[in-house]
C-alpha positions in Angstrom: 0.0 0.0 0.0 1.8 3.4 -1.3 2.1 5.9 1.7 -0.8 7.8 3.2 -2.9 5.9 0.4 -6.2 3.6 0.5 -7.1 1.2 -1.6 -10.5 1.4 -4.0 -10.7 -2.1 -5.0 -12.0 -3.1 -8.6 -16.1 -3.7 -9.2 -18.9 -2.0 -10.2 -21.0 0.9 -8.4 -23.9 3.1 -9.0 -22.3 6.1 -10.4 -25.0 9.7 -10.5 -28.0 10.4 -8.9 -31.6 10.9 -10.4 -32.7 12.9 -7.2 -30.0 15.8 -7.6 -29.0 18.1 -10.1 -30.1 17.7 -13.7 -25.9 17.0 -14.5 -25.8 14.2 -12.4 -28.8 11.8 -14.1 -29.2 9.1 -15.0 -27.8 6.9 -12.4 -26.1 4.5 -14.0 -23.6 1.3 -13.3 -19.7 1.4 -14.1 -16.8 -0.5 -13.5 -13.9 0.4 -12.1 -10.4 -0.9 -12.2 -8.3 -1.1 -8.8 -6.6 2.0 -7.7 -5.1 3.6 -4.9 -6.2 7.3 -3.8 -5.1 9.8 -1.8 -6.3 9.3 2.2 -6.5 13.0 2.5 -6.3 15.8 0.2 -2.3 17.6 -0.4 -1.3 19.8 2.0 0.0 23.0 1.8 4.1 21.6 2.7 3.1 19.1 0.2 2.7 21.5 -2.3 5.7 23.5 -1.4 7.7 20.9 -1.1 6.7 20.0 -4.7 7.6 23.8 -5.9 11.1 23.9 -4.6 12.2 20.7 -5.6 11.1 21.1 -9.9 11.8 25.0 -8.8 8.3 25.7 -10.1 8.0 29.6 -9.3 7.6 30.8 -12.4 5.3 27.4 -13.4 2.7 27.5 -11.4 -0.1 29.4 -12.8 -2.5 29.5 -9.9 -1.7 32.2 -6.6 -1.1 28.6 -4.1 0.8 31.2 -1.9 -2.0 33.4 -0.7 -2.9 31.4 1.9 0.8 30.0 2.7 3.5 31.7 4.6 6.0 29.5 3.5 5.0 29.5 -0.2 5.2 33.1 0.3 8.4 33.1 1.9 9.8 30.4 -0.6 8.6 32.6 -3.2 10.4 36.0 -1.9 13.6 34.0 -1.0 13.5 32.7 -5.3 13.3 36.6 -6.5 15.5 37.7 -3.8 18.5 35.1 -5.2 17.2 35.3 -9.1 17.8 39.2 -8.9 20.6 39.8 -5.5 18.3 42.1 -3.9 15.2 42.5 -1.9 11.7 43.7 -3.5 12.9 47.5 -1.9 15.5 47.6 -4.2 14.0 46.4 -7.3 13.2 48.5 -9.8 10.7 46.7 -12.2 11.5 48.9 -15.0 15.2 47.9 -15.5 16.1 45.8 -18.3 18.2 45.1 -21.1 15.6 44.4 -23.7 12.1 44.0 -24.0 12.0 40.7 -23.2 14.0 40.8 -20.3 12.0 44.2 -19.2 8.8 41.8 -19.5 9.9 39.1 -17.1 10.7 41.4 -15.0 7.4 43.0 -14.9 5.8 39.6 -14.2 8.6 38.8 -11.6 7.6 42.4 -10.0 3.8 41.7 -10.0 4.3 38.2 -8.6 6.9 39.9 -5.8 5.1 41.7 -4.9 1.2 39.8 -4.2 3.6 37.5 -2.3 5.1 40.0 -0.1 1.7 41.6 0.8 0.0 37.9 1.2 2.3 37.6 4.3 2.7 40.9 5.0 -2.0 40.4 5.6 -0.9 36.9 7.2 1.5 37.7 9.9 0.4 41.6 10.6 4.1 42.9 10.3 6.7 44.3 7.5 9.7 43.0 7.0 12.7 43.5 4.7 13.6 39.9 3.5 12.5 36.0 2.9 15.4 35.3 5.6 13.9 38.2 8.5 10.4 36.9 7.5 11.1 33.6 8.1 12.4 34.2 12.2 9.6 36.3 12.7 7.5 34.3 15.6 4.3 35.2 13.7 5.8 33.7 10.5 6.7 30.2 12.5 3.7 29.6 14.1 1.9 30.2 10.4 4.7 27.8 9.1 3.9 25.5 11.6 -0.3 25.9 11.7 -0.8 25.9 8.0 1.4 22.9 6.9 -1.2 20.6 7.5 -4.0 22.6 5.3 -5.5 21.8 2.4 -3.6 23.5 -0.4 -5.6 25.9 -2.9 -5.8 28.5 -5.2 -4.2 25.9 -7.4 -5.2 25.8 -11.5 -5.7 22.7 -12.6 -2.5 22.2 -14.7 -0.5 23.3 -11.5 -2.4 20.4 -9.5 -1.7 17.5 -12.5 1.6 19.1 -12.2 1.8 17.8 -8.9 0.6 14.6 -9.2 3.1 13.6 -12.0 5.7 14.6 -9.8 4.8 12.3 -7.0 4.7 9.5 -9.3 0.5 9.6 -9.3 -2.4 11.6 -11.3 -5.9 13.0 -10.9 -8.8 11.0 -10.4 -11.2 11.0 -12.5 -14.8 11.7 -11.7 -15.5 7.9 -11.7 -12.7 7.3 -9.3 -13.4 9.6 -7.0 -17.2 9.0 -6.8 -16.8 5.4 -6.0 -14.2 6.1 -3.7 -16.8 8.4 -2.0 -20.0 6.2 -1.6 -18.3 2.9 -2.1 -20.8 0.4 -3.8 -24.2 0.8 -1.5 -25.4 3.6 -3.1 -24.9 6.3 0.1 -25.4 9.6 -0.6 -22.6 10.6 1.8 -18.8 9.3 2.4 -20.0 8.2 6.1 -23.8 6.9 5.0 -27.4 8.3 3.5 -28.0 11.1 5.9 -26.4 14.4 6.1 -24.5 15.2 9.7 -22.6 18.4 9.5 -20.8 16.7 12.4 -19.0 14.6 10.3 -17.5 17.0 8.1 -16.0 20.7 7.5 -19.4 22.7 5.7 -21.8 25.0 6.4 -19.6 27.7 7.7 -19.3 31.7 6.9 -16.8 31.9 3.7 -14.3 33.6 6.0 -13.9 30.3 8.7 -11.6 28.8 6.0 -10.9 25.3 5.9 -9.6 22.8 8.7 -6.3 21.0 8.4 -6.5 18.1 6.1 -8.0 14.6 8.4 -9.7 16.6 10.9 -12.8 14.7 10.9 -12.3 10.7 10.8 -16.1 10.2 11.8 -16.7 11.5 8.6 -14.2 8.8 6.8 -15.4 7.0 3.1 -16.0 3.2 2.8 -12.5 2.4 2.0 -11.0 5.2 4.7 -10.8 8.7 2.7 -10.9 11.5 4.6 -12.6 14.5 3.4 -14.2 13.4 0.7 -17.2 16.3 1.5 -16.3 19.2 2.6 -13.2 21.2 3.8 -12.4 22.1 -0.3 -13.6 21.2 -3.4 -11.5 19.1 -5.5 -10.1 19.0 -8.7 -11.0 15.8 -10.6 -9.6 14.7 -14.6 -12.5 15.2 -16.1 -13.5 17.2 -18.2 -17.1 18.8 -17.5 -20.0 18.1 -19.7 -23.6 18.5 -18.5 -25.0 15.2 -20.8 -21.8 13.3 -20.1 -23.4 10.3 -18.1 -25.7 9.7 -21.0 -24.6 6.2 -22.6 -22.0 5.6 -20.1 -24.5 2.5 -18.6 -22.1 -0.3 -18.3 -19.4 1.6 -18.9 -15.3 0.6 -17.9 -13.2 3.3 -16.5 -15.5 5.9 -18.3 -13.7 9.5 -18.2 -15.5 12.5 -19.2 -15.6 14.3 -22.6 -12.4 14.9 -25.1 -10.5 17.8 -24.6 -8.7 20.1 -26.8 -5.2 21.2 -26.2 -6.6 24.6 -25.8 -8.7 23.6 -23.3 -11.9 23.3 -25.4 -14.5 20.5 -25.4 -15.1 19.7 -29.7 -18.4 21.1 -29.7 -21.3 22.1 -28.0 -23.0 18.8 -26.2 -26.5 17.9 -27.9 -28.9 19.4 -25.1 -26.5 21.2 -23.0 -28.3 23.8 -21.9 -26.9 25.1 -18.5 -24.0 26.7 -19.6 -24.3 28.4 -22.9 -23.1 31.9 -22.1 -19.8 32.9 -21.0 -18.5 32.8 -17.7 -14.9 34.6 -16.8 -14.3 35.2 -20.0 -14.4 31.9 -21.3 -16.7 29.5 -22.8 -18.7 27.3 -20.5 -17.5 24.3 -22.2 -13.9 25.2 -21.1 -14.5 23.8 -17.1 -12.8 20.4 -15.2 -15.3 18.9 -13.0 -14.5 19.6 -9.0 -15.8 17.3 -6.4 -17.1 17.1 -2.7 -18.2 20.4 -1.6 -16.2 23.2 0.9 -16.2 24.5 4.0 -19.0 27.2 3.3 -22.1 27.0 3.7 -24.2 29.9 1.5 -28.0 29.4 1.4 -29.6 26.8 3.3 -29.2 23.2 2.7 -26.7 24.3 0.2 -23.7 22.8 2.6 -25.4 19.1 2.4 -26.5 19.4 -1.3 -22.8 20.2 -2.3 -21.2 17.5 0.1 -23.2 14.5 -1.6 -21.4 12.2 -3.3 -22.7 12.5 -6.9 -22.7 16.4 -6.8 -21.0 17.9 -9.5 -19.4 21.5 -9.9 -16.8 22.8 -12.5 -14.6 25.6 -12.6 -12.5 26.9 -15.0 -9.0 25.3 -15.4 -6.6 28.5 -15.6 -8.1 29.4 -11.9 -7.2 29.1 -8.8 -10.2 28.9 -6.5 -9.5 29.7 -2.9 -12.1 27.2 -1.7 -10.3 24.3 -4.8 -7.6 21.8 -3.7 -6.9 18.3 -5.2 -5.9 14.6 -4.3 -4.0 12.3 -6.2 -4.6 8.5 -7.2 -2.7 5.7 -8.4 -3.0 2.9 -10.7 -3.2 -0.5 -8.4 -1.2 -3.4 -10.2 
């Protein structure tokens, strides 16, 4: 068994819901192949242990380090050695050509969010990655937030991540059945909703709890946080139609995408998402799974926590309330 890893072991299951949202009918039977899958979803020294070691600063697409004092820190300490100076004495403007007066622009921007992320985190100014780093409000955040879930990651950043560790994404199928297991439940823990058991229903500023905090709320095959705490990023392309002829289906994955992160056409019948959203298509959105840590209107926290709910959000975001797990092939 691959560390901090449960197993999901091959069969069938009930995949969708015909008492939920309009995306997740008809339910239907699939068959899985046996996988392992993350116990809990990747932490925030996970993640920055990830972006140190493929020095992934200027990779990453997705603002991780807003809610991470030491990606902030990591991220301060990378400028600070790429350019020989601190952010006081950087003049963004310098350069040699455009090019090079380009990057730095970026570098400046990204400088400079990270510097006033923790600067909002820890309540104080400081001069350097290193004088950050001893402050005692920066250790305690070092040491409280290491075991949060990471987010604010884009979905290339998370995939990223998961080749890395030598794993990948779920995909929707995966992660379903991992959730409910093969009795149909509606919840990791059983049919009826216990806020108890989970992080949900909360103000949007309570945040989410570090990652296992709730093992009454554990899966059939021992996943933690499968509903609530933070949504998570899935494989899968979304498609509102995309359960329709997948009846019998074997390791079904969701529809084709394009390298541009396009679906090939509009889906016969899709009629949810036909006008843009953030600037982009609707059929530009990966599928996210098992609900956050806020609540909104009511019964929203234990309609989003249900096993078969499905959201999407667009891939070249990072959602402050969107982290990820990994899973791995079983031999």
């Amino acid at each position: 068994m691959p560390e901090g890893m449960v197993l999901v072991p091959a069969g069938e299951f009930v995949m969708g819901a015909d008492d939920g949202g309009v995306d997740e009918a008809p339910a239907h039977r699939v068959r899985l192949s046996a996988f392992f899958i993350d116990r809990c979803e990747v932490a925030v020294a996970e993640f920055a242990a990830f972006v140190r070691a493929t020095d992934g600063f200027d990779a990453v697409e997705g603002p991780w380090f807003r809610h991470s004092a030491e990606g902030c820190v990591d991220l301060l300490a990378h400028f600070e050695k790429r350019y020989g100076m601190s952010l006081a004495g950087f003049a963004a403007v310098a350069g040699t050509d455009d090019a090079e007066r380009a990057r730095r622009g970026r570098d400046a921007v990204r400088w400079r969010a990270a510097a006033a992320a923790l600067r909002a985190m820890i309540r104080r100014e400081s001069n350097s990655a290193a004088e950050s780093a001893a402050l005692p409000e920066a250790k305690t955040l070092l040491r409280d937030q290491a075991r949060h879930p990471v987010r604010n990651v884009a979905w290339r950043d998370a995939a990223a991540f998961a080749r890395w560790a030598g794993k990948r994404l779920p995909t929707e199928a995966e992660w379903e059945k991992a959730a409910r297991g093969t009795d149909g439940r509606r919840y990791p823990w059983g049919g009826e909703w216990d806020v108890r058991r989970c992080r949900a229903g909360l103000d949007a500023e309570a945040g989410p709890s570090p990652i296992g905090s709730f093992p009454e709320g554990a899966g059939p095959y021992g996943g933690l946080d499968l509903a609530g705490n933070v949504w998570e990023w899935v494989a899968d392309w979304y498609g509102e139609s995309a359960y329709a002829g997948q009846d019998g289906a074997a390791d079904p994955q969701g529809p084709a995408g394009l390298p541009d992160g396009r679906l090939p056409g509009p889906e016969p019948g899709a009629n949810l998402l036909r006008s843009p959203q953030q600037g982009r298509e609707s059929d530009t959105r990966k599928v996210v799974r098992g609900g956050c840590w806020a609540g909104g209107l009511a019964g929203q926290a234990a309609f989003n926590a249900r096993a078969s709910r499905r959201l999407w959000a667009n891939p070249s975001y990072g959602q402050p309330d969107v982290g990820f797990r990994c899973v791995k092939d079983a031999k």
